[in-house]
Structure formats: C-alpha cells, structure tokens
MARKOLNU-537205 format. One record per residue: residue in three letters; y negated, x, z of N, C-alpha, C in turn. Coordinates in steps of 0.2 Angstrom, whole numbers. Layout:
{r ALA; {Y; X; Z}; {Y; X; Z}; {Y; X; Z}},
...
***
This chain:
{r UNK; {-43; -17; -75}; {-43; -24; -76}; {-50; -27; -72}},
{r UNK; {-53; -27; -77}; {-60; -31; -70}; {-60; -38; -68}},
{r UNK; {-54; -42; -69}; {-54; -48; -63}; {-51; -46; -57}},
{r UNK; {-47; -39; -58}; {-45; -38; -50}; {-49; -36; -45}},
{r UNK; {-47; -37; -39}; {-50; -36; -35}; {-50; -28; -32}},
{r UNK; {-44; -28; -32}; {-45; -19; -30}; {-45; -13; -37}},
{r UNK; {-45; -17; -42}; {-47; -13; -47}; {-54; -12; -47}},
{r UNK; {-57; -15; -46}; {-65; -15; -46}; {-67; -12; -40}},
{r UNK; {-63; -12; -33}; {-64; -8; -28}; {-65; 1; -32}},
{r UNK; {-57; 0; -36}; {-57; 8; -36}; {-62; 13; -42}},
{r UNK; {-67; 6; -47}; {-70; 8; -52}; {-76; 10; -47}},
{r UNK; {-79; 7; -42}; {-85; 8; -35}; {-87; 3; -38}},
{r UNK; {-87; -3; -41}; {-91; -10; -41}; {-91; -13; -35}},
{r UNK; {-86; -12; -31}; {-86; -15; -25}; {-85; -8; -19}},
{r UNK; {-87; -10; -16}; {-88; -5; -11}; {-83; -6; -4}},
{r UNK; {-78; -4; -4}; {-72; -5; 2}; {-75; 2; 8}},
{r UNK; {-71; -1; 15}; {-73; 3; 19}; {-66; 9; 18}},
{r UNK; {-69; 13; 13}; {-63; 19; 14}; {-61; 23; 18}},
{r UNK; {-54; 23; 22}; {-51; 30; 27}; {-48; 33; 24}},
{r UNK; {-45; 34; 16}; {-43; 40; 15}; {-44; 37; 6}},
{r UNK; {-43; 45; 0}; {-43; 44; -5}; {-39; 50; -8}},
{r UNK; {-37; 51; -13}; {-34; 56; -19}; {-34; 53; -26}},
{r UNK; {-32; 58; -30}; {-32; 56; -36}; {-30; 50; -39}},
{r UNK; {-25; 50; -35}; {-20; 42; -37}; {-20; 37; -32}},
{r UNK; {-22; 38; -27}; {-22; 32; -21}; {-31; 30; -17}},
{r UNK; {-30; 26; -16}; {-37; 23; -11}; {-33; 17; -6}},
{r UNK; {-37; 19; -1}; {-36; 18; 7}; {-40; 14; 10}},
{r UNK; {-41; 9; 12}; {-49; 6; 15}; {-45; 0; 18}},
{r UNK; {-50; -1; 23}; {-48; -8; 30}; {-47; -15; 27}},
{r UNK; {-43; -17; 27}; {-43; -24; 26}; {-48; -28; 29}},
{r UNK; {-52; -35; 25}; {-59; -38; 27}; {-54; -44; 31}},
{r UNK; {-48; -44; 34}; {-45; -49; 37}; {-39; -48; 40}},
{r UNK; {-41; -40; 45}; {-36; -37; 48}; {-32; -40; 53}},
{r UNK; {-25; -41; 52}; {-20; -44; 57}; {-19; -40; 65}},
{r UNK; {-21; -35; 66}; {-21; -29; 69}; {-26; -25; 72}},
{r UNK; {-28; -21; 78}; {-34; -19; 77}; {-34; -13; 71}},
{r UNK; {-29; -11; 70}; {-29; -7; 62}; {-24; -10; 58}},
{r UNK; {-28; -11; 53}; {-26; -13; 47}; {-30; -12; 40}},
{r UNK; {-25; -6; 38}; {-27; -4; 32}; {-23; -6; 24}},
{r UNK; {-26; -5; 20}; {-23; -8; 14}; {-23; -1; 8}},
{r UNK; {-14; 4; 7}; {-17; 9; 3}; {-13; 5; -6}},
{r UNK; {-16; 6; -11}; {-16; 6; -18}; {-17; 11; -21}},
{r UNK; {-15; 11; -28}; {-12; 14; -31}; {-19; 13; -32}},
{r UNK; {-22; 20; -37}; {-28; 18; -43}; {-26; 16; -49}},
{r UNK; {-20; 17; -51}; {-19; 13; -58}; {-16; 6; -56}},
{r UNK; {-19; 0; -60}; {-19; -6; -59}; {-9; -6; -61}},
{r UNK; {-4; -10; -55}; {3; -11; -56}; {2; -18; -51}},
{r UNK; {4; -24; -54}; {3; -30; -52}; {8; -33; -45}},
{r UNK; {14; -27; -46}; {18; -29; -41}; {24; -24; -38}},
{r UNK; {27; -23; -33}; {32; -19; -32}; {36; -18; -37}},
{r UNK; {40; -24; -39}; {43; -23; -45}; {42; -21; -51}},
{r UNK; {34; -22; -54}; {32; -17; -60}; {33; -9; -59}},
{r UNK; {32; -8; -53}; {31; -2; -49}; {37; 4; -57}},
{r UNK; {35; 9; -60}; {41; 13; -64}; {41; 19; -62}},
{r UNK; {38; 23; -56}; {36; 27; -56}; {38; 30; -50}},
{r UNK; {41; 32; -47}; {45; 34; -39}; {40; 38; -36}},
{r UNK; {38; 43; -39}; {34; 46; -37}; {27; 44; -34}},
{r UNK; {23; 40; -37}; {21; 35; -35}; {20; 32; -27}},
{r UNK; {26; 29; -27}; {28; 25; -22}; {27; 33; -15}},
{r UNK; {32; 37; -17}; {31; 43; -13}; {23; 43; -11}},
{r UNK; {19; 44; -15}; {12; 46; -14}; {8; 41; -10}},
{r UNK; {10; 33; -10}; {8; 27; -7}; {10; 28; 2}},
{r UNK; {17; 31; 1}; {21; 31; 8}; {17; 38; 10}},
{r UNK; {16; 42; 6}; {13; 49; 8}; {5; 47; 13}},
{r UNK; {2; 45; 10}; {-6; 40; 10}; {-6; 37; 18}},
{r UNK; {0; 31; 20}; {2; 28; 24}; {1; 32; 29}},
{r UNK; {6; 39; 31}; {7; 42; 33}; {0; 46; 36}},
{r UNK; {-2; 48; 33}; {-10; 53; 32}; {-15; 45; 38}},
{r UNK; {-15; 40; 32}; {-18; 35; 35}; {-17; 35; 45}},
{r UNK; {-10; 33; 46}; {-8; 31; 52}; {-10; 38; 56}},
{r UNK; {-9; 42; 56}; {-10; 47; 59}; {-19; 50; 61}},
{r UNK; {-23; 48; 55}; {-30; 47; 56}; {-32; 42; 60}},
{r UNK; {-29; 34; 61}; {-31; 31; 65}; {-29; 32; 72}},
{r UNK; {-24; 38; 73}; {-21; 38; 80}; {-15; 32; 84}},
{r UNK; {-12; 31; 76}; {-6; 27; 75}; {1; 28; 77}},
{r UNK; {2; 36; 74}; {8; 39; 74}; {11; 40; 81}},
{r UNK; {11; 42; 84}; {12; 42; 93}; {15; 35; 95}},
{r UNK; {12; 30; 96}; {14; 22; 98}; {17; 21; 91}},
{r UNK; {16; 20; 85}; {20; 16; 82}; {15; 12; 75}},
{r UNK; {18; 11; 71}; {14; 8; 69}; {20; 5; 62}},
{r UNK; {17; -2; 56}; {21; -5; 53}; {18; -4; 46}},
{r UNK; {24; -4; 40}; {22; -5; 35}; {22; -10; 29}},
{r UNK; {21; -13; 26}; {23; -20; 22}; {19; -19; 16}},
{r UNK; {25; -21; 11}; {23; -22; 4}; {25; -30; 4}},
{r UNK; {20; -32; 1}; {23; -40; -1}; {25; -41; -8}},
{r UNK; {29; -43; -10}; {30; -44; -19}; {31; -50; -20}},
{r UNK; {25; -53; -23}; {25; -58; -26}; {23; -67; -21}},
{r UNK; {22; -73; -23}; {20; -78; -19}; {24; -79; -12}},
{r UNK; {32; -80; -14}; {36; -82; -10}; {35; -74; -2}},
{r UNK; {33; -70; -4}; {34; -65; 2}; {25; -65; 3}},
{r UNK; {22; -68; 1}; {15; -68; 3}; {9; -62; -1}},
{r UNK; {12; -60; -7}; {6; -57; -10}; {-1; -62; -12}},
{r UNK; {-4; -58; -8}; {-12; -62; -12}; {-15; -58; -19}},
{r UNK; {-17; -52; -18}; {-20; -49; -21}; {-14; -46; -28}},
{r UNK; {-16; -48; -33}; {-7; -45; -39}; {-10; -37; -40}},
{r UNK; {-12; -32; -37}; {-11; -27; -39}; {-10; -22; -33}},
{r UNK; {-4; -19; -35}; {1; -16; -29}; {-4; -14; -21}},
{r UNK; {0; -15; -17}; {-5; -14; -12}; {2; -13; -5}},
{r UNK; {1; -8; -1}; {4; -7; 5}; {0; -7; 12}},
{r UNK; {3; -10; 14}; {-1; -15; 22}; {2; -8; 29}},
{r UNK; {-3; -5; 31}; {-4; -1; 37}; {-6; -5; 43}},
{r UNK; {0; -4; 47}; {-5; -13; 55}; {-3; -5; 59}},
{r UNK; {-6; -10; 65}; {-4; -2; 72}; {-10; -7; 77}},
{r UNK; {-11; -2; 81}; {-17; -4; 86}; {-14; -8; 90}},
{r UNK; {-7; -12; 92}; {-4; -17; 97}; {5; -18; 97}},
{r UNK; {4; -20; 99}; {13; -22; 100}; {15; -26; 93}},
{r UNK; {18; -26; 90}; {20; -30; 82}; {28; -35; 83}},
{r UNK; {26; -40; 82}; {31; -45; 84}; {36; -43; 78}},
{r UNK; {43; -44; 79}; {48; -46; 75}; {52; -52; 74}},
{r UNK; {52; -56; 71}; {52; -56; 66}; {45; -57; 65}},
{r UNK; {42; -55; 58}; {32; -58; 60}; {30; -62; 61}},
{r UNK; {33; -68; 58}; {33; -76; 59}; {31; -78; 50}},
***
C-alpha cells in the first residue's frame, strides 16, 4: 500500500533504523520512543489492525521477533513490555499492524 507508512518502510523507500528482520517481519526503533528502548516489530504483509490479523501463525512469529528483539537490546533479564493497539480508541496511529517493544526503565501500571 504505498500511502502506508510502514509499508513503504518494508519496500526500502524509507529507511527505518532496523534491529532485527525475516522473511515476514521487520523490527526498527520507533522515531518517538516512550522508553530508552523502544521498538516497533510488523508484519511485512500490509494487515491494518489486530483484528484483521487471520493468521495465528503470524501473530507467533510477531511474539517470536519481540522476543529475539528484547533479548538483543538486553531486555530480557530486567523486563520489558509488549502492546498492540487496535484501532483509535486504544491509541493506534499507524493502521498497519504493529507490536510495541518498551524496556530500558521501570514501566508504570496502569500506563496512564
């Protein structure tokens, strides 16, 4: 979809800072990190929201990504948090799927 944002990441029109990739997924820093780490992992095929998500396997390979992610930033030890947003009311910006990697500090509950 070339008015997405991170479809255009994953064609290389735009250039993300990437920490990890595979066939299906891409991994790169968010440019408005709420954390000293904060990463954003996606799907390569364009899916606008958790709920369109048909695919489980998928979703495995997002949490798989996360994982690999947290563990390269020297996450996994202390802790670190994951979030999907679906849709306005829970704060999605960007409509094609996207999983949020935070770590790097102490992480409040509730977020606010």
């Amino acid at each position: 979809m070339s008015d997405c944002l991170f479809c255009r990441m994953v064609s290389g029109e735009i250039k993300p800072d990437i920490v990890f990739e595979n066939q299906d997924v891409l991994a790169f820093r968010d440019i408005r990190p709420q954390a000293p780490v904060h990463v954003l992992v996606i799907p390569k095929r364009h899916i606008p929201t958790l709920d369109e998500l048909d695919d489980p396997g998928l979703m495995a390979e997002l949490l798989s990504a996360a994982q690999t992610v947290a563990r390269q930033e020297g996450l996994a030890e202390s802790g670190y948090r994951t979030v999907v947003n679906c849709r306005q009311d829970a704060g999605q910006e960007v409509y094609h799927l996207h999983l949020h990697v935070l770590g790097g500090r102490r992480l409040a509950w509730p977020p606010g």
